[in-house]
PLY file of the C-alpha trace (Angstrom):
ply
format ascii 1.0
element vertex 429
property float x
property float y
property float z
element edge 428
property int vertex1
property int vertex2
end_header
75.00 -24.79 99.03
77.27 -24.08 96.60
80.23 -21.92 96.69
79.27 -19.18 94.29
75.95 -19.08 96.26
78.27 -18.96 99.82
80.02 -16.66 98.25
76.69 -14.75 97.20
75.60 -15.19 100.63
79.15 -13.43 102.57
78.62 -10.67 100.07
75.28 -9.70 101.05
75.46 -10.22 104.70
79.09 -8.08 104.34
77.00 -5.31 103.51
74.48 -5.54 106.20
77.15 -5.71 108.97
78.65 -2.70 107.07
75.93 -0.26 107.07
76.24 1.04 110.99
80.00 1.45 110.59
79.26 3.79 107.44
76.38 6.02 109.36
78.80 6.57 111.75
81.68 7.65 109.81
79.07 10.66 108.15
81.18 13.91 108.54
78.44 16.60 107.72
79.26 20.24 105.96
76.95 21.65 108.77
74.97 21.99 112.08
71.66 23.35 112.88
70.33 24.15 115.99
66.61 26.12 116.49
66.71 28.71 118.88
63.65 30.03 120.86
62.87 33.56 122.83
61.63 32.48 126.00
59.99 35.36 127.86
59.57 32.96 131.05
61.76 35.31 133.27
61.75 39.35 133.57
64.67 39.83 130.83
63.94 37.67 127.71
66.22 34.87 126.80
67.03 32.98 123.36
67.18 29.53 124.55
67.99 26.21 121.69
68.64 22.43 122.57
70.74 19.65 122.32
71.00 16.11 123.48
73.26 14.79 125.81
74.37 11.74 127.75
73.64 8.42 127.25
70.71 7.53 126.51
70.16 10.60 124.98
68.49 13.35 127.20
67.51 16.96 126.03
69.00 19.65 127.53
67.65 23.24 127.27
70.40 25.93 127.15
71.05 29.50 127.49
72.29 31.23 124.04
75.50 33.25 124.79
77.22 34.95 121.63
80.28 35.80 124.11
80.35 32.62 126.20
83.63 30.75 125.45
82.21 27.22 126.29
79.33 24.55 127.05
78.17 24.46 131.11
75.87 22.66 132.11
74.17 21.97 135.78
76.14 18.35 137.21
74.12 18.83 140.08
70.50 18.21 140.18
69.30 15.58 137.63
72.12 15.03 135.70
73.00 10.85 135.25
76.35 10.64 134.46
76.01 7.45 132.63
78.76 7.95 129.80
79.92 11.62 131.74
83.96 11.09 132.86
85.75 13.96 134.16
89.15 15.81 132.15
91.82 14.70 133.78
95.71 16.19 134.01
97.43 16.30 131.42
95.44 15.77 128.63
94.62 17.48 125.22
91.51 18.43 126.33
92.52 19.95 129.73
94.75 22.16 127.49
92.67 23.90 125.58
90.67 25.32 128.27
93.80 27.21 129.74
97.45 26.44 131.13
96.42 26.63 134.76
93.61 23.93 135.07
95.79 21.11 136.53
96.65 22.66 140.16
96.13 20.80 142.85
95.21 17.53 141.60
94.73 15.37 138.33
91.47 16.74 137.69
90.75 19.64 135.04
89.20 22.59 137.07
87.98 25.56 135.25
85.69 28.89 137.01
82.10 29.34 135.56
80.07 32.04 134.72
75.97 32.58 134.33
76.43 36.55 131.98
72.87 36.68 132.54
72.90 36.70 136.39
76.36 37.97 135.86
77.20 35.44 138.74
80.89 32.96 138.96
81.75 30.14 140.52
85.47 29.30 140.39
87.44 25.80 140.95
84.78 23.48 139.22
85.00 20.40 137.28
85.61 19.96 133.62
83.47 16.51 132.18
83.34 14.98 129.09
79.92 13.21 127.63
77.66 12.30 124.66
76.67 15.87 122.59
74.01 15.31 119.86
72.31 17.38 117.06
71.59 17.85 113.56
73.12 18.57 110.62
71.78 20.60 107.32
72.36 20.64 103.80
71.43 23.93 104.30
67.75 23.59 103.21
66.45 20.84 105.85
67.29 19.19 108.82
69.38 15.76 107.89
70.61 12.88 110.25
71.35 13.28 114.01
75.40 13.35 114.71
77.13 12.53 117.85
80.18 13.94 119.72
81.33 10.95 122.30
83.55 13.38 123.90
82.82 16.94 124.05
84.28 18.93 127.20
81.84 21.12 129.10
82.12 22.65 132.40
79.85 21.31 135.43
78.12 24.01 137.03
75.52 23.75 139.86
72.48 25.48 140.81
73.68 28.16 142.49
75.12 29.17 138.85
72.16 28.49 137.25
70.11 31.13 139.24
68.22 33.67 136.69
67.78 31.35 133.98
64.62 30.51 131.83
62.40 27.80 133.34
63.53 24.52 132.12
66.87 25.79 130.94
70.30 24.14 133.01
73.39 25.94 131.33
74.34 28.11 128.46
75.65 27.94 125.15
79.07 29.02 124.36
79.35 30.86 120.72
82.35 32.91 121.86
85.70 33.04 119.61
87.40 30.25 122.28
88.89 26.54 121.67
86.12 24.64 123.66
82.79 27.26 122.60
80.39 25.21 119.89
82.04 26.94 116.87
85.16 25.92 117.34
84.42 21.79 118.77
82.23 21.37 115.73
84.39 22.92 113.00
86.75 20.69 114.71
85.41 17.17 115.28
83.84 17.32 111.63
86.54 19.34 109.85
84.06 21.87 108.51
84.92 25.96 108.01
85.12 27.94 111.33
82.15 30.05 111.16
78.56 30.09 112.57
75.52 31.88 111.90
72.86 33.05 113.83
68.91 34.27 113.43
66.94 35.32 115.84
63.54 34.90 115.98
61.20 38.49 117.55
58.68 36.38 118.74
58.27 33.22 121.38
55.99 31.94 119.09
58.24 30.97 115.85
62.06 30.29 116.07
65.17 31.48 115.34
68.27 29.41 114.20
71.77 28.93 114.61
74.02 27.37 111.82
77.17 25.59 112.45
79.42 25.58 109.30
79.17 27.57 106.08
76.36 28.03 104.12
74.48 27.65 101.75
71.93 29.00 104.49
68.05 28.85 102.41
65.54 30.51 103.05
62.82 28.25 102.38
60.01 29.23 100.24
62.60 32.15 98.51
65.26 29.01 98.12
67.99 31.86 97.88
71.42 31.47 99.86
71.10 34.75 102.29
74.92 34.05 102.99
75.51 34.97 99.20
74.03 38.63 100.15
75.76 39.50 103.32
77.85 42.91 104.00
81.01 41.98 105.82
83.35 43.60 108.92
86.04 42.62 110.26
85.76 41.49 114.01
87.97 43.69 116.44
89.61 41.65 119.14
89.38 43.14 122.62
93.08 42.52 124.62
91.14 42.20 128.32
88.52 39.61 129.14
86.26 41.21 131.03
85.03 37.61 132.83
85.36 37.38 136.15
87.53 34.99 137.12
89.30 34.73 133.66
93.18 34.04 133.81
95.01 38.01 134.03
96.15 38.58 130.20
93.73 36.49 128.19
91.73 38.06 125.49
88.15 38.28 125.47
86.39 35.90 123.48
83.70 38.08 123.26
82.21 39.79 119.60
83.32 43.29 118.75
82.72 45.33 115.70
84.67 48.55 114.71
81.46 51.13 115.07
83.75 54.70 113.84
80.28 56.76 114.19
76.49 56.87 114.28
73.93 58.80 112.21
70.36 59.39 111.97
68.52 60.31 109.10
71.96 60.75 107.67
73.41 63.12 110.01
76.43 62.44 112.10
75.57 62.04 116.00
78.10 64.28 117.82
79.93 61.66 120.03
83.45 61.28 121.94
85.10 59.11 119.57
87.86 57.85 122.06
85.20 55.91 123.96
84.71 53.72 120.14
88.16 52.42 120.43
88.98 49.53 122.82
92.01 50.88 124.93
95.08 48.95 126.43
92.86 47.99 129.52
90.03 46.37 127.30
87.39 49.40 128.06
85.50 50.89 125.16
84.53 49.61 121.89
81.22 48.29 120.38
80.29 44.46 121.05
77.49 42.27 120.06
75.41 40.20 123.03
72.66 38.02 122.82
72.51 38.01 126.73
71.83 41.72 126.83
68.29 41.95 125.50
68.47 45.84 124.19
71.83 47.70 123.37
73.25 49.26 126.08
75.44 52.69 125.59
77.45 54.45 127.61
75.98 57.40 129.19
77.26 60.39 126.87
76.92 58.68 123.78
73.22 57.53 124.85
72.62 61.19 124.99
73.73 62.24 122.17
71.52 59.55 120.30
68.52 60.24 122.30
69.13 63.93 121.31
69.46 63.50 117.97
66.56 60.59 117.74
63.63 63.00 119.51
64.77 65.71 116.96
64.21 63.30 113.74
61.43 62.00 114.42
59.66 65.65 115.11
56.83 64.22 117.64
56.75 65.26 121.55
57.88 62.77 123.94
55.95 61.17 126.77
57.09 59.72 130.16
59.44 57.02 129.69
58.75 53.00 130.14
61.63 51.63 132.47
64.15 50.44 131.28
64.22 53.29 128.53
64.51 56.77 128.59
62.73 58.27 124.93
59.51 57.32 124.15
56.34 58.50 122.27
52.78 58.19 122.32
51.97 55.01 119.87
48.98 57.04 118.03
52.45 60.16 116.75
54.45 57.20 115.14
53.12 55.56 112.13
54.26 51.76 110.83
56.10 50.14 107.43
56.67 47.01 106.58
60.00 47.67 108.03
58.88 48.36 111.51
57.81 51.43 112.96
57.91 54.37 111.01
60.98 56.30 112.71
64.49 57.07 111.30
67.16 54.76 110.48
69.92 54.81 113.03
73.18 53.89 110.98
75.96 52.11 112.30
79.00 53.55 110.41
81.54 50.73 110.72
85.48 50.67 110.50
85.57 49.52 106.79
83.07 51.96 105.70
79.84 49.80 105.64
77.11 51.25 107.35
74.82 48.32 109.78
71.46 49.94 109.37
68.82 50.01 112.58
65.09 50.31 111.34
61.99 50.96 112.85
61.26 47.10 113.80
64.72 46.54 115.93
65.02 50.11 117.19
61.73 50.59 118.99
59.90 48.85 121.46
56.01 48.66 121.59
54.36 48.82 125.49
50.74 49.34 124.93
49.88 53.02 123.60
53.44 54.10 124.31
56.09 52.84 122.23
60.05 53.58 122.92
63.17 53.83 121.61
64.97 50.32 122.70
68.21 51.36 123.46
69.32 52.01 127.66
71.55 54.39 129.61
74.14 52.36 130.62
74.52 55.02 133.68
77.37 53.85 136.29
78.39 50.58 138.13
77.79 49.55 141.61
81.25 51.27 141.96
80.46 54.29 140.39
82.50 53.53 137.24
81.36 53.75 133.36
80.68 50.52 131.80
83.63 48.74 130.07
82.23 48.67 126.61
81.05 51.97 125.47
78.01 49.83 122.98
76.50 46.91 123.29
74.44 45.59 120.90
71.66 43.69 122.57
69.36 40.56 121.52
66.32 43.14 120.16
68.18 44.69 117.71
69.82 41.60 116.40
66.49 39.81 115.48
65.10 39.13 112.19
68.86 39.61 111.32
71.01 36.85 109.78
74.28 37.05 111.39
77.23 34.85 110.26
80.62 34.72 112.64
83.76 33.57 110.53
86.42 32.48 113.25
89.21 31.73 110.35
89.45 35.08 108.80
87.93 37.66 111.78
85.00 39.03 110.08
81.06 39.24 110.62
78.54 39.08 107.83
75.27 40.88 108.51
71.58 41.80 106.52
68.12 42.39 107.80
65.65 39.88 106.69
63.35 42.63 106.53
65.06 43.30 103.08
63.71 40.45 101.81
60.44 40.53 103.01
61.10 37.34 105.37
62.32 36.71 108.74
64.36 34.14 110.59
61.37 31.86 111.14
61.45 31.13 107.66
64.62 28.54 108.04
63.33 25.09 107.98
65.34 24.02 111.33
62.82 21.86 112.93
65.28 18.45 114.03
64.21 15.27 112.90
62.58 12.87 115.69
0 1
1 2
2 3
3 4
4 5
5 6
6 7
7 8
8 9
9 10
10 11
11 12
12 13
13 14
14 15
15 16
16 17
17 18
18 19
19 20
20 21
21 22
22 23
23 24
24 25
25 26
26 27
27 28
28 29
29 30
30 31
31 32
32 33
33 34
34 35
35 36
36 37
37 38
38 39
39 40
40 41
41 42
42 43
43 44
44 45
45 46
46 47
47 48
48 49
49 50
50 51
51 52
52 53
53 54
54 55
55 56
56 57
57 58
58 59
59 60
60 61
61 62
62 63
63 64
64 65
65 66
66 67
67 68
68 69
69 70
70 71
71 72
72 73
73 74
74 75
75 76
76 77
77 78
78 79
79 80
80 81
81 82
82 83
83 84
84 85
85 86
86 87
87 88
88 89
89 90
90 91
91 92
92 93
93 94
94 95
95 96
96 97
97 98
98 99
99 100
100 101
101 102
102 103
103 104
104 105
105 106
106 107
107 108
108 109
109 110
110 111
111 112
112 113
113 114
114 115
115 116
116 117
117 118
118 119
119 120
120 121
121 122
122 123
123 124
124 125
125 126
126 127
127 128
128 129
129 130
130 131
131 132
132 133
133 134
134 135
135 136
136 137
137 138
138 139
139 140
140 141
141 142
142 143
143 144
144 145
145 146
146 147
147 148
148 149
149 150
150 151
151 152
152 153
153 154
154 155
155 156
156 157
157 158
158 159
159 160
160 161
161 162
162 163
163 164
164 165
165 166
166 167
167 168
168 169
169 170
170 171
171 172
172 173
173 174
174 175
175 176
176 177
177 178
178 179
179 180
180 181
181 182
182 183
183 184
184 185
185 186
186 187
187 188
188 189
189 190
190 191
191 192
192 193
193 194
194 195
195 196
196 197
197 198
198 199
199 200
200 201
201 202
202 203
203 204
204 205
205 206
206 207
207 208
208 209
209 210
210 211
211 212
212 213
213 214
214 215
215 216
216 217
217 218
218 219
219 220
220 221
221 222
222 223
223 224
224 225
225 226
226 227
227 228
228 229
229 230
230 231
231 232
232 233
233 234
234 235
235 236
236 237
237 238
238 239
239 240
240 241
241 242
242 243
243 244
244 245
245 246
246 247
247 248
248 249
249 250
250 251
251 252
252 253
253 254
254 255
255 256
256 257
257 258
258 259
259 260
260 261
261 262
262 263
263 264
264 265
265 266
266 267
267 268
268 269
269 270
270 271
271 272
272 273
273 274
274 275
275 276
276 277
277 278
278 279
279 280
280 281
281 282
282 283
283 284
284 285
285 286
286 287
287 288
288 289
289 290
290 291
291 292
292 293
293 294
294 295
295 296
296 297
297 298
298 299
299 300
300 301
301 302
302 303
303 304
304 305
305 306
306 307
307 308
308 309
309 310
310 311
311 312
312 313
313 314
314 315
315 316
316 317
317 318
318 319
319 320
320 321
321 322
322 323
323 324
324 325
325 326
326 327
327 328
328 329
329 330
330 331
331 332
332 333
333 334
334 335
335 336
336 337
337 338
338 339
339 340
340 341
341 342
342 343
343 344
344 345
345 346
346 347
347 348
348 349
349 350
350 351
351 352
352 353
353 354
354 355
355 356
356 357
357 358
358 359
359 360
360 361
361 362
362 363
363 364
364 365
365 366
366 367
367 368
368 369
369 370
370 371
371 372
372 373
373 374
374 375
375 376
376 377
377 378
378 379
379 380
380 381
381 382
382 383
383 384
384 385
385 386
386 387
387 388
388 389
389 390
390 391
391 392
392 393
393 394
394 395
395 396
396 397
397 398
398 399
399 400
400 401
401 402
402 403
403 404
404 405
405 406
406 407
407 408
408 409
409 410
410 411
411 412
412 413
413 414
414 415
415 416
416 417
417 418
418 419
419 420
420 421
421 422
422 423
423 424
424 425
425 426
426 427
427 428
C-alpha cells in the first residue's frame, strides 16, 4: 500500500469514527412533545411522554402548566440503571432551593400530585437519562438526550388519582428545574414554551419547547407570527404545600382587569382581580383544573349576565356546573356553540376572547356553561385565586409561555379554521 493510498485510507476511516461524536454534539432550536386528553379517570387529564433511563423506557406523565419540576414514581418499576441521586453540595441541589441539604449529603425536596392535591415532603432528588424530540418547527427531527436531568422521586402513594398508565407529572411552571427552563438550558435555546391542547382523546395536542416557527401543517403558516401578547403577573406566595415560607409561585397568572359578555361589562368586585400581599386573588391559567374555576361572587355575576345574553330558559344543572340549557334552545357555528362571547379584558388592554366551543359543555340534550362555583374550602375560606382558567377553555388554543421577558402569547385556532391536532408532532421511532 502506498502512502497516498494509507493516507486515503486514515482519511476515510477518520470520518467514520467521527460521525457518532458529531450526532451527539446536535444542539436543536426546539422540542416537541405530543400531548393526549386521557379521560381514563373521573376529571380528564392531558397526559404526553418521554423516555427515560437507560435503556430507554417510556414514561407517561401528567401535564402541569404550574408544576415547577419533573417527578416521577422511584418506587414500583422503576430500574435505576443510569438513575444516581443529587447529592450536597452540588449545582444541581441548588437550584431546587437553599434548604435541600439538611440532614445528610443527599438532596431532599417535598412533592406534590395538584391533581389529587396530595404532598409528600423529605424525598429524594435523582438524576437519569431524559429523551425526546426536537422540531424544525414543521416535523419531528432526531431524538436528543439529557444524561443528567434532576427530577424528584415520588412513590405511589403520590401518584394516587392519576390517569391509568401515567407515573408522575410534568413540570411547565416558571422554576429552575420545570422542562422550560432544563431545556432552554442544556441546549441554549430561548426560554419559552408553547402549548396546544387537543378537545378530544382521539387526536393530540402538543407542547413546543423553544421558539417558533410553530406550522401548522397543511396551512404551513407560523401561528407564533399571529399571537396577541400579555404580560405574565407574578404571584409573591406559593400556594404549594410544603413550599419553602417566602418563595414565589411558579404558577401562570394573567392580569384579567374585567369581563364582558356580548360587550357589556360584568359587574364584579375588582379587588378580588388583583393578587394581594398574601398571594390571594388574581387570575391564573391550569391545565390540572379541567374547567375554570371562579370565586363565588364573581361566578355569579357571570352566570347572571350569561343566562340574560343568551335569552333562552334554563334547565336543571349537570354537576359540576350551575347554568345550563336545553341542547334543542342553543344553536351551533363553526366556532362552537352558538352563545355569546365571554371577553377576557386583560391588563394591557387586549381582550382573550371565550367562544361557544371552550365556554360550553355538551351532556346529552342538556348542554352547560363550563365554568364552576368555586364555593368555600374544607375550612370555610374563599379560594386563593379568584379565576382559574381550566384545561376546557384552553383547548384548540395555541398558547406560548416566554420565561425571558414575562409575557403569554395567545389565539384560538378556531380563527383559522384548524385546531391543535393539526401540528405534525408524531416522534420518530
Amino acid at each position: 500500500m502506498t502512502a497516498s493510498v494509507r493516507l486515503l485510507f486514515l482519511y476515510i476511516f477518520s470520518l467514520f469514527i467521527s460521525f457518532p461524536t458529531a450526532q451527539t454534539t446536535f444542539r436543536p432550536k426546539a422540542l416537541v412533545l405530543p400531548v393526549t386528553k386521557d379521560v381514563s379517570t373521573s376529571i380528564p387529564q392531558y397526559v404526553t411522554q418521554i423516555k427515560q433511563r437507560t435503556p430507554l423506557v417510556p414514561v407517561k406523565l401528567t401535564v402541569d402548566l404550574g408544576g415547577g419540576y419533573l417527578w416521577v414514581n422511584c418506587e414500583e418499576g422503576y430500574v435505576p440503571s443510569t438513575s444516581k441521586p443529587v447529592h450536597c453540595p452540588s449545582a444541581q441541589c441548588s437550584l431546587f432551593g437553599s434548604n435541600n441539604c439538611i440532614g445528610g449529603n443527599v438532596c431532599l425536596y417535598s412533592v406534590y400530585n395538584s391533581v389529587a392535591h396530595v404532598a409528600l415532603s423529605t424525598v429524594y432528588i435523582n438524576a437519569d437519562v431524559v429523551s425526546i424530540n426536537s422540531t424544525d418547527g414543521n416535523n419531528p427531527g432526531r431524538i436528543v438526550s439529557l444524561p443528567n436531568f434532576p427530577f424528584v422521586c415520588g412513590t405511589s402513594m403520590i401518584q394516587e388519582g392519576l390517569a391509568i398508565g401515567v407515573t408522575g407529572m410534568a413540570g411547565l411552571g416558571r422554576s429552575k428545574v420545570s422542562f422550560p427552563s432544563q431545556f432552554a438550558s442544556a441546549f441554549s435555546f430561548p426560554r419559552k414554551f408553547a402549548i396546544c391542547l387537543s378537545s378530544s382523546p382521539s387526536t393530540d395536542g402538543v407542547i413546543f419547547f423553544g421558539d417558533g416557527p410553530y406550522n401548522l401543517g397543511y396551512l404551513k403558516a407560523d401561528v407564533s407570527k399571529a399571537l396577541t401578547f400579555t404580560p405574565l403577573v407574578t404571584n409573591p406566595v406559593s400556594s404549594v404545600p410544603l413550599s419553602i415560607i417566602g418563595e414565589p409561585s411558579v404558577e401562570y397568572f394573567i392580569g384579567v382587569k374585567s369581563i364582558r359578555i356580548s360587550g357589556k361589562n360584568v359587574p364584579l368586585n375588582t379587588t378580588l382581580l388583583s393578587i394581594n400581599r398574601k398571594g390571594i386573588g388574581g387570575t391564573k391559567i391550569s391545565t390540572v383544573d379541567p374547567y375554570t374555576v371562579m370565586e363565588t361572587s364573581i361566578y355569579k355575576s357571570v352566570s347572571n349576565a350569561f343566562i340574560e345574553a343568551v335569552r333562552a330558559p334554563t334547565v336543571a344543572p349537570v354537576a359540576p356546573f350551575g347554568t345550563c340549557f336545553a341542547f334543542h334552545d342553543i344553536g351551533s357555528t363553526r366556532m362552537g356553540p352558538a352563545v355569546p362571547v365571554i371577553d377576557l379584558v386583560l391588563k394591557n388592554g387586549v381582550v382573550w376572547s371565550i367562544i361557544g366551543a371552550n365556554s360550553m359543555v355538551q351532556f346529552n340534550d342538556v348542554i352547560c356553561l363550563g365554568f364552576v362555583d368555586a364555593g368555600l374550602d374544607s375550612l370555610g375560606y374563599p379560594p386563593r385565586t379568584s379565576i382559574v382558567i381550566g384545561a376546557h377553555q384552553l383547548e384548540n388554543n395555541l398558547l406560548q409561555f416566554d420565561l425571558a421577558t414575562s409575557r403569554l402569547g395567545f389565539r384560538s385556532l378556531f380563527l383559522d379554521h384548524t385546531n391543535c391536532a393539526n401540528f405534525n408532532f408524531t416522534p420518530s421511532a
